[in-house]
C-alpha positions in Angstrom: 0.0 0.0 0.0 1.3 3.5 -1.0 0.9 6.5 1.4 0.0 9.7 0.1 2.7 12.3 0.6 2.0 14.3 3.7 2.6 13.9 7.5 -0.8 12.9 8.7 -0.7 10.7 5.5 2.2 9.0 6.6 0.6 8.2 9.6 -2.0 6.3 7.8 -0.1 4.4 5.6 1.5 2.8 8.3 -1.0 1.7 10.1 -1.7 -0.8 7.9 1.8 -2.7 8.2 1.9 -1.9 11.9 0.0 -3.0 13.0 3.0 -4.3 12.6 0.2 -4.5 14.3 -4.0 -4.8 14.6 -6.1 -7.9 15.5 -9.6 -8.7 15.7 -13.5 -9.3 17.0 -13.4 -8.5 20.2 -16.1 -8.6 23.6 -14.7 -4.9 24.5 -16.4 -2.8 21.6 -14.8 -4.0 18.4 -17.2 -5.6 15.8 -16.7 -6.7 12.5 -19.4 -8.8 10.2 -18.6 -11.8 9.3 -17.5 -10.6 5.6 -14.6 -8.1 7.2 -13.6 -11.5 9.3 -10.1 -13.3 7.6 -11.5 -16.6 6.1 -12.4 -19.2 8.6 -13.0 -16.8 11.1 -15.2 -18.1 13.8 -16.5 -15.7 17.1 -14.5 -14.9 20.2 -15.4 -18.1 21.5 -13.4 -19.7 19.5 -10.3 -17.9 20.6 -7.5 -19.7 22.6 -4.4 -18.7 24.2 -1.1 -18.4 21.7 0.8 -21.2 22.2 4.6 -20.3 23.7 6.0 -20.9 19.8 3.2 -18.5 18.0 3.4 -16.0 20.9 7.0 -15.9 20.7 7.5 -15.1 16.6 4.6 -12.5 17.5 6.8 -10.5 20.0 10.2 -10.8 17.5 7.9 -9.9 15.1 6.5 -6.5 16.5 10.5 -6.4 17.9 12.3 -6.4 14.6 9.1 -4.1 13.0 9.7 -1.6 15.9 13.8 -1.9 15.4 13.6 -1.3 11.5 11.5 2.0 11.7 14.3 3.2 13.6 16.4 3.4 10.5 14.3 2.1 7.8 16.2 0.2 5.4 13.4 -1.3 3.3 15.9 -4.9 2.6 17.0 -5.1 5.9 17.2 -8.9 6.7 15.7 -8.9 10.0 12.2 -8.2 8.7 12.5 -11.5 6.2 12.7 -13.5 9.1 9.6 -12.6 10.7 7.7 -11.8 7.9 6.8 -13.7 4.6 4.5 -13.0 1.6 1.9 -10.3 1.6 3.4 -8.7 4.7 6.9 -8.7 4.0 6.0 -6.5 0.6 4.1 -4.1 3.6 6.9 -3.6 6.1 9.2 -2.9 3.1 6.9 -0.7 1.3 6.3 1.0 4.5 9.7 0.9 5.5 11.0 2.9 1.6 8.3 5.1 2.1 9.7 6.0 5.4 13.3 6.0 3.9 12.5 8.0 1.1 10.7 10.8 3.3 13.6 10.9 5.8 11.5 9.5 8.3 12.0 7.0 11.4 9.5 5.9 13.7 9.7 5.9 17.6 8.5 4.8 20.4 6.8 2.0 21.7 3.1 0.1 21.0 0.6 -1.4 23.3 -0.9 -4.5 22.3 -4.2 -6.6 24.0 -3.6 -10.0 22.7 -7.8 -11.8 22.8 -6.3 -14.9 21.9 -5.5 -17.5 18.6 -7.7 -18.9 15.9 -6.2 -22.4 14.1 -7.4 -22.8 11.0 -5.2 -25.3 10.0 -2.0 -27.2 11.5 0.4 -24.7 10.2 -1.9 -21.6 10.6 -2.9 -19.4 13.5 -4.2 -16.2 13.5 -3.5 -13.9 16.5 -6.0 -11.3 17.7 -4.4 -8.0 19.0 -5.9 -4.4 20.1 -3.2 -2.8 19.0 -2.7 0.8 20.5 0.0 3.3 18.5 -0.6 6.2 20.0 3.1 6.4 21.5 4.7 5.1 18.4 5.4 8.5 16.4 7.0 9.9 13.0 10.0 11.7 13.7 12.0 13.6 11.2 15.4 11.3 10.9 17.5 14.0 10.5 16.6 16.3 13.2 14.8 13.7 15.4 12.1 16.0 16.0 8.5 14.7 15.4 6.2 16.2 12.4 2.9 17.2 12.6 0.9 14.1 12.7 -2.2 12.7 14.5 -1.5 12.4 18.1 -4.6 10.7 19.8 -4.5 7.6 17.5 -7.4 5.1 17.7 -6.9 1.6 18.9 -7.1 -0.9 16.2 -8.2 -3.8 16.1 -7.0 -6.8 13.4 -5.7 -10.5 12.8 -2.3 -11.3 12.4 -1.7 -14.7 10.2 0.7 -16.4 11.3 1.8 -19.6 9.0 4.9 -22.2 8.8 6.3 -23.5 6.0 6.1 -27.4 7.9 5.7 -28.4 11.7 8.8 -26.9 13.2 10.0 -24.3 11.3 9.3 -21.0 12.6 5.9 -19.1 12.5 6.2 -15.6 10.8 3.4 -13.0 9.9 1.8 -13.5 6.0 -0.9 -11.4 6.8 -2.5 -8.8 8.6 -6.1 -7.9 8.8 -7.1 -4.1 10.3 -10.9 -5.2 11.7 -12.1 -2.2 13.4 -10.7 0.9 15.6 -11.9 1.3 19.0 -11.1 -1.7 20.5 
C-alpha cells in the first residue's frame, strides 16, 4: 500500500503494516461482520491462548518491525525472518516510504492480545488491540517529530501467522485491520 505524501498521511499508511500490528472481533467494543472476518474466522469463543512458539514469533515480530523504523532500510534482513509474503511486501513498502521521506518511527506500541484462531496445523491467527498512540513519526535528521495525528485510535486486526512445515518458525503473512476502538 502507498501513502499519500504528507505527514498525517504518513501516519496512515503505516498503520496498515503496523500494526506491525492490529487484531480482531473483540467482547470490549470492536465488531466486525462476518464478511470483514479473515477466512475461517469463527467468534470470540473460539479464541484460545497463543501457544509459547506463535506468541513468541509474535513478539520478534512487533520487535524487529519496531527496530527497522528506527532506521528504515526497506531490505534489511531482520524483517525477512519474521515476515513472509503479503506482509513482507508491507513492512518494506512502508519501510521505503519511510526511507524515502527521511522518516523513522519511535517509540513503543501497546498490544491486548484476545487470543488465537487455528485454522489449519500450520496456521494461526492472533487477535491484538493494537494501541499506537506512542509510536510516532519523527523527522530522521533532526529527530524532532512532524505534525501528525497524536490521539491515535486503537485498532483492532488478525495477524496470520503460518509455517512453511511443523517446526519451522511461524512468521506474519498477513494482517487484517478489523475495526478501531477496541
Amino acid at each position: 500500500m502507498r501513502a499519500p505524501a504528507g505527514p498525517r498521511a504518513a501516519v496512515s499508511g503505516l498503520l496498515p503494516a503496523l500494526a506491525a500490528a492490529l487484531a480482531l472481533l473483540l467482547a470490549t467494543g470492536c465488531t466486525a461482520d462476518s464478511a470483514a472476518s479473515p477466512a475461517g474466522a469463527s467468534t470470540r469463543s473460539a479464541l484460545e491462548p497463543p501457544s509459547p512458539d506463535v506468541q513468541q514469533a509474535y513478539d520478534t515480530y512487533w520487535a524487529t518491525w519496531l527496530a527497522a523504523n528506527r532506521a528504515p532500510d526497506p531490505q534489511d534482513p531482520a524483517v525477512e525472518r519474521v515476515a513472509t509474503g503479503q506482509q513482507l511486501q508491507e513492512l518494506r513498502d512502508n519501510l521505503a516510504h519511510s526511507k524515502t521521506g527521511g522518516q523513522v518511527l519511535l517509540g513503543e506500541v501497546g498490544h491486548r492480545i484476545d487470543g488465537v484462531e487455528t485454522p489449519g496445523a500450520q496456521t494461526r491467527i492472533l487477535h491484538d488491540c493494537v494501541d499506537l498512540d506512542r509510536w510516532l513519526i519523527h523527522d530522521a535528521k533532526t529527530g524532532q517529530p512532524v505534525d501528525q495525528l497524536q490521539d491515535k485510535p486503537t485498532q483492532m486486526g488478525a495477524f496470520t501467522l503460518t509455517r512453511e512445515k511443523e517446526g519451522a518458525p511461524w512468521k506474519v503473512s498477513s494482517l487484517e485491520v478489523l475495526g478501531e476502538n477496541c
